[in-house]
N, C-alpha and C positions, 0 to 999 in steps of 0.2 A: 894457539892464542885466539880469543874470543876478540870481534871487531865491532865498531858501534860507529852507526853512520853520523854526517855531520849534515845539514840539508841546509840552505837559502835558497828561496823563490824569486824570482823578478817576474810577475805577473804585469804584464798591458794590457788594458780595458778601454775600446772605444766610448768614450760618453756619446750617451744618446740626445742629440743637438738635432736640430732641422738647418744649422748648418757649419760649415767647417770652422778651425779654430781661427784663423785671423783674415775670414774673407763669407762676403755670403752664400756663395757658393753651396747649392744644396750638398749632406754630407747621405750619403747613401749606399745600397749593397745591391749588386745585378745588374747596372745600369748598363748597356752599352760600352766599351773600352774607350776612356778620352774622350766623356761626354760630361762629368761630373767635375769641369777644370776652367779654369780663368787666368789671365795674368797672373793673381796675385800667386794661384798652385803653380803656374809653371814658369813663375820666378822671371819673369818678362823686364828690361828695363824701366827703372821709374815704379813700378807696382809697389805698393808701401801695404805692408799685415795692417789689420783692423781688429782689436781684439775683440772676439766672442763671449760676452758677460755670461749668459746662460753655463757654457761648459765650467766657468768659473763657479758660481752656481752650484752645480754637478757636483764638480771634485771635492768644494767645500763641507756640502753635505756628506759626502762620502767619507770623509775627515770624521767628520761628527760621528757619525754610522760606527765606526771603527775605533772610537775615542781616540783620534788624533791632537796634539796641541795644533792649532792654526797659525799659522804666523800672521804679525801683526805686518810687516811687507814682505812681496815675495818679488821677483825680477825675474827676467827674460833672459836667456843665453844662448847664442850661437855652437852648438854642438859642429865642430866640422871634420868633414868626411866626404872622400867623393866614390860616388855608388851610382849607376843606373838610374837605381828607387826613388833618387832625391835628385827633384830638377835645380835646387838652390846648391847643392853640392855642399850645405847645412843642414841641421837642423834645427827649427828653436825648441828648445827646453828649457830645463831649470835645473841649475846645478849646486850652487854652494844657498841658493834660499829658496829651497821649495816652500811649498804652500801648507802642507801639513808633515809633521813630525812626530813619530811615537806612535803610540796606536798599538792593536792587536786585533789579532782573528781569532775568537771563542770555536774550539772543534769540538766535535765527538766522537771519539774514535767505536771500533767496533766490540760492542759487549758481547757476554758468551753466547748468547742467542741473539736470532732477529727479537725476540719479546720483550730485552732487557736493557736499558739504557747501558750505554757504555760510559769511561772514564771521558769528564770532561777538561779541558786545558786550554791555556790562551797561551797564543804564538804571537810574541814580540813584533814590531814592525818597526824597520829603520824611520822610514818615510815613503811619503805620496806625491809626486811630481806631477806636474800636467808637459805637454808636448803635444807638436803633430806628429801625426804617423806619417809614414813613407808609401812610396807606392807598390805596386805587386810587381814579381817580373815569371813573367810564364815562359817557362822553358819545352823547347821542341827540340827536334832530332837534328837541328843542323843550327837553330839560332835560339834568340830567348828575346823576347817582346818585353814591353814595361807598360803594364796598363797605370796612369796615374792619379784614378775613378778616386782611391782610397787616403792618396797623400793629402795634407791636411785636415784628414780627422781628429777630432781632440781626443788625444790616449791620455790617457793616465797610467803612468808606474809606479806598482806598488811593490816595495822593497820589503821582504822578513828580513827578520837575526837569521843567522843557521841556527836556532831550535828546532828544528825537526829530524827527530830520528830516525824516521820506518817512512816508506813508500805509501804507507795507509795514513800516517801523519799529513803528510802531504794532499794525500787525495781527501782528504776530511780536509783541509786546511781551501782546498780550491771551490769544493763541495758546500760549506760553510762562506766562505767569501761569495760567492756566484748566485748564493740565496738572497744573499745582505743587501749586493747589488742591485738586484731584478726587483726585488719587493722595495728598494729603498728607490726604484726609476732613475736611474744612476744608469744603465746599462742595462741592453737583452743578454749581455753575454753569453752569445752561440759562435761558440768554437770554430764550428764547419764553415762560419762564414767570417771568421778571425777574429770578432769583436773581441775575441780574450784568447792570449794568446800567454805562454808560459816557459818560462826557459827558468833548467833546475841548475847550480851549483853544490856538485858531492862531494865529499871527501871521506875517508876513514882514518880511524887510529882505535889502537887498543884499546878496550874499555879499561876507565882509571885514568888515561891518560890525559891533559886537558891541550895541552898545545894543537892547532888543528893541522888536517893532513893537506897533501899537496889537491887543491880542488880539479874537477873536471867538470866545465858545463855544458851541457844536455839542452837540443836545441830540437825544434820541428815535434813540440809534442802538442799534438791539435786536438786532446781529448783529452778529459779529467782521467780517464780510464788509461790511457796513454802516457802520463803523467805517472802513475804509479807502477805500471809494466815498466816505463823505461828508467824510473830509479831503478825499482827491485835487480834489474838485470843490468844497471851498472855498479850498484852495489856489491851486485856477485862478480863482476868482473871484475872490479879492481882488488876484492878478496883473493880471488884465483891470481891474481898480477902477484899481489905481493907473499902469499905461500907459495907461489914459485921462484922467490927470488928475485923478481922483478921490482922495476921500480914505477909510480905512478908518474906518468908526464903531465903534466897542467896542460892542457888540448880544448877544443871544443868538438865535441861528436854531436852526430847526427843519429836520431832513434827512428827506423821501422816499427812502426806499430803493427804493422800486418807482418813481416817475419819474426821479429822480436830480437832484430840482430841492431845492432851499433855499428858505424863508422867513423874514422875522423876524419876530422872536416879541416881543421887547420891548427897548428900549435901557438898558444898564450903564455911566450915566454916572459913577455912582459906587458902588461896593459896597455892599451890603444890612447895615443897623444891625440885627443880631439880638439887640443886649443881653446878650448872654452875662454868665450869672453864674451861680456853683456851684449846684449842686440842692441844697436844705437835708434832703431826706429819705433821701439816699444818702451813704455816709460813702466817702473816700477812700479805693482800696485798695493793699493795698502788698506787689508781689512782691518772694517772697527767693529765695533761691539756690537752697534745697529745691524749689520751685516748678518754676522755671526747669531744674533737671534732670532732675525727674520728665517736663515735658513733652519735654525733650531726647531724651528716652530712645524716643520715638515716634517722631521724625522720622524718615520713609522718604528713600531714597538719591536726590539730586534726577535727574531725569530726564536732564536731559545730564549729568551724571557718570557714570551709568550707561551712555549714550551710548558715552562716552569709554572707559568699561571694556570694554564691548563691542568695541568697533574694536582696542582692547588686547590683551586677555587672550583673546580669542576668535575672531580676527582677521576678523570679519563684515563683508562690504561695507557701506557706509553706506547702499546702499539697504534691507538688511533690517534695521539699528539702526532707521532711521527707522520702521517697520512695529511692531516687536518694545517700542521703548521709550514710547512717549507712554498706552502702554495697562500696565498694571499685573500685568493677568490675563494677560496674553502674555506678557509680561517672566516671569513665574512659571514660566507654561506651560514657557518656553523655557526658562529655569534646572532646572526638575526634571528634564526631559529628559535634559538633560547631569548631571546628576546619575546618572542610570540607567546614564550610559556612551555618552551617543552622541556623536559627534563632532559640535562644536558648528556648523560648518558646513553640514553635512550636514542635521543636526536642522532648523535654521532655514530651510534653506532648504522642506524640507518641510512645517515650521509657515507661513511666508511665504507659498507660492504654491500646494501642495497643498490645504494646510488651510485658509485663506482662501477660495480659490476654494468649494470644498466649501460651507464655511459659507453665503457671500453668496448661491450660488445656489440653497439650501435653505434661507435665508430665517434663519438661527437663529443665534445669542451661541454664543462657546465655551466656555460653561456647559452649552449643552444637547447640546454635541458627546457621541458616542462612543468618541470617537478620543480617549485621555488621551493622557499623555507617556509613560510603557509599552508605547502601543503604537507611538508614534513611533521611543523607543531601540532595539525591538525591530526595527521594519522598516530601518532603519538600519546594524544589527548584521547582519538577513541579507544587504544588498545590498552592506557592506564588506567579509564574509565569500567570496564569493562564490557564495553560494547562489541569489539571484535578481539577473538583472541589473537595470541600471537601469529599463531598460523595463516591466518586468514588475512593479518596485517601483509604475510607478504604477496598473496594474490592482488589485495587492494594494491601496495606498490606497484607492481608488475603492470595491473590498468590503467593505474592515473599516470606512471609513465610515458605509456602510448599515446593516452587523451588528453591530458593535463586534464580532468576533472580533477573538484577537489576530493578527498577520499568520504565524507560524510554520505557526497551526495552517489560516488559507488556505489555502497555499502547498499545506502537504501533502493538503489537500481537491482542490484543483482541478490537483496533477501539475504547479507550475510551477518545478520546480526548473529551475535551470541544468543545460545539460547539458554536461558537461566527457569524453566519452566519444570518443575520439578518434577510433576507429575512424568513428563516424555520421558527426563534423564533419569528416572527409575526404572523407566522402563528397560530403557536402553542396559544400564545396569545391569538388571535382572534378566537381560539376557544375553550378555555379555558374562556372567557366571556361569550362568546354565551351558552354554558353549565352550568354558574351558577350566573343568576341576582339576586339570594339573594345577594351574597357578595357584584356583585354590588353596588346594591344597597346602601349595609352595609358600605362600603368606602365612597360613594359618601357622607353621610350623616353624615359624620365623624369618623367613628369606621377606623381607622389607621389600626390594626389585620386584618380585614379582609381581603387584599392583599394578606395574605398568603395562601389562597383558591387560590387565582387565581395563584401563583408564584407558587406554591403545585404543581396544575395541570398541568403547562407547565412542570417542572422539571419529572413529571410521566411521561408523553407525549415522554421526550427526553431520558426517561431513565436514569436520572438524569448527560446526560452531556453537559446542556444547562449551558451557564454563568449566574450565579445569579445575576451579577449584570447587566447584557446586560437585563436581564429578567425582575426587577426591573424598567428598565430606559423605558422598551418598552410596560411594562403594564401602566404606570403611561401618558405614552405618548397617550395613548390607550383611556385610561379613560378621558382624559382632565384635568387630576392632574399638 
């Protein structure tokens, strides 16, 4: 019997605030343990929450980002629970009136090659809640400490449908969310430091069938890449459960990313009584229209649109969209350029593989480059000019990266103009034949390729700053082609 996964996400994303949700309290990562805390975090008598407009702000936009409806009120609820992590032995959140509702995350899953866009799809979204986070608890060999640096961060949970069928679904689904965020400043969302954090709910049943299977959720997965390791291999284990006869228990497990093995952690025979009821010291708040278009007015262009524009209006292979758009400062980069006048082709490709390379292996952000977008239009404009050829353009890159000169002024420092002087490239020519009648030959008799012996040579010859196409015209002239 063939099986087909069932997948819901519950993704938490700390918003990025200078300070925590209901206190001013700086909200930050490394600090010293129980340095980043005040009455109001550590629920002290008498301390009353202050609500933080910005993360409201945040989440709103973030609604938008993801085409969420917004609600027109949303209110405050006491989540309760008593845990180490929470010095109020609550939490506030939001339960029966989040702040945004509906929505989806645009994926792309993986095409037959890295070259080829893959199928695209949108994953449902229940809703978007805001809440503080909780504190950390670090466990040792004989006790477990509670740092409470991190409680009262503004998190945001983000709820899917179960539309997701495959572990790759999912990892496009975090991959695509994680970009929307960071370029939409909503969130750095770095894993390693919890900012987003993700716990999966799986299930199976037959393919055909639609009733869903008994779920199990997947907890402790701290990396997008982790994320789709520990479906894929809960997938296959509740497969192997049930062709053996077995049955699935509704549990929560725990995923090793480094072994790749699973535990559980506790059994979900029945959902968790948290008593939710309104927070009496927070009043309801209620977005209006004014609101709603102020933050409208932020929202940057989503990432596969921009995508789509690219492949459009600019006609870029989708291997440099994919380069140029998931990063913001490049997307930029790449726009000013064409700005300047360079053909966007051109441009990109020399932000994509020149400029790239350059970076990764001098170790540095294209922040700390020399090389702006001026001086890209510029090199660009000499080599479609025919001032320097191709070749030559990438020695000029290679300098004006070290120096930041602009590349004009290279060119004329180091004598690499093209040389379009007919008299020489006959020369050159002419002895570039004389030195090899095989090719001759080879041309003459029809083999086309073989030109490029002779073109080869004369470009050796000049050091490669003869015109290729002057070179082309005067071998061919040469030959009696």
């Amino acid at each position: 019997m063939k099986y087909e996964a069932v997948i819901g996400l519950e993704v938490h994303v700390q918003l990025r605030t200078a300070s925590k949700m209901f206190t001013r309290v700086a909200a930050g990562y490394g600090e010293p343990e129980n340095t980043l805390v005040d009455p109001v975090v550590l629920a002290l008598p008498g301390a009353l929450p202050v609500l933080n407009k910005e993360a409201l702000d945040k989440i709103i936009k973030a609604g938008l980002i993801l085409g969420c409806d917004i609600a027109p009120v949303c209110k405050w609820d006491r989540k309760n629970y008593f845990y180490p992590d929470s010095p109020k032995n609550y939490q506030i959140s939001q339960y029966d009136q989040p702040i945004c509702l509906g929505g989806a995350v645009e994926i792309e899953l993986p095409g037959p090659s890295r070259n080829v866009m893959g199928e695209h799809k949108k994953i449902a979204l229940t809703r978007i809640h805001l809440e503080e986070d909780v504190g950390k608890l670090n466990h040792g060999a004989v006790e477990s400490l509670v740092d409470y640096n991190r409680a009262g961060t503004p998190l945001m949970e983000i709820v899917s449908e179960p539309d997701l069928r495959s572990a790759d679904e999912a990892f496009a689904f975090l991959t695509s969310l994680r970009i929307a965020l960071v370029q939409g400043g909503i969130s750095d969302c770095d894993m390693e430091k919890g900012q987003m954090r993700c716990d999966a709910n799986i299930s199976i049943r037959p393919v055909g069938e639609t009733k869903l299977g008994t779920k199990v959720e997947l907890k402790n997965l701290n990396s997008i890449s982790f994320v789709r390791d520990g479906i894929a291999h809960e997938i296959r284990r509740q497969i192997a459960v049930v062709e053996a006869g077995g049955v699935i228990v509704q549990e929560t497990r725990d995923y090793d990313g480094q072994t790749g093995a699973s535990q559980s952690l506790r059994s979900k025979e029945m959902a968790h009584d948290y008593r939710y009821f309104p927070d009496p010291d927070l009043m309801p708040v209620k977005v209006d229209e004014a609101w709603k278009a102020r933050i409208k007015a932020t929202v940057p262009e989503h990432h596969f649109d921009r995508q789509r524009r690219y492949l459009d209006q600019f006609g870029l292979p989708y291997t440099q969209t994919s380069v140029l758009v998931p990063d913001t400062a490049y997307s930029a980069y790449f726009e000013e350029t064409v700005a300047l006048g360079a053909k966007p082709q051109a441009a990109a490709n020399l932000i994509c593989n020149n400029l790239l390379g350059e970076l990764a292996a001098a170790q540095l952000e294209l922040s700390a480059s020399k090389v702006r977008p001026a001086h890209i239009a510029s090199l660009v404009k000499l080599t479609e000019s025919g001032v320097i050829s191709s070749s030559i353009a990438k020695e000029v890159f290679a300098a004006m990266f070290q120096s930041g000169e602009m590349p004009d002024v290279i060119v004329e420092k180091q004598g690499l103009k093209q040389s379009s002087d007919t008299g020489e490239l006959e020369k050159w020519v002419a002895d570039a034949i004389t030195a090899d009648p095989k090719a001759v030959a080879q041309f003459k008799s029809g083999n086309e390729k073989a030109l490029n012996a002779l073109k080869g040579a004369v470009m050796k010859a000049s050091k490669g700053k003869a015109n290729p196409q002057l070179v082309d015209q005067i071998v061919r002239k040469q030959l009696g082609a």
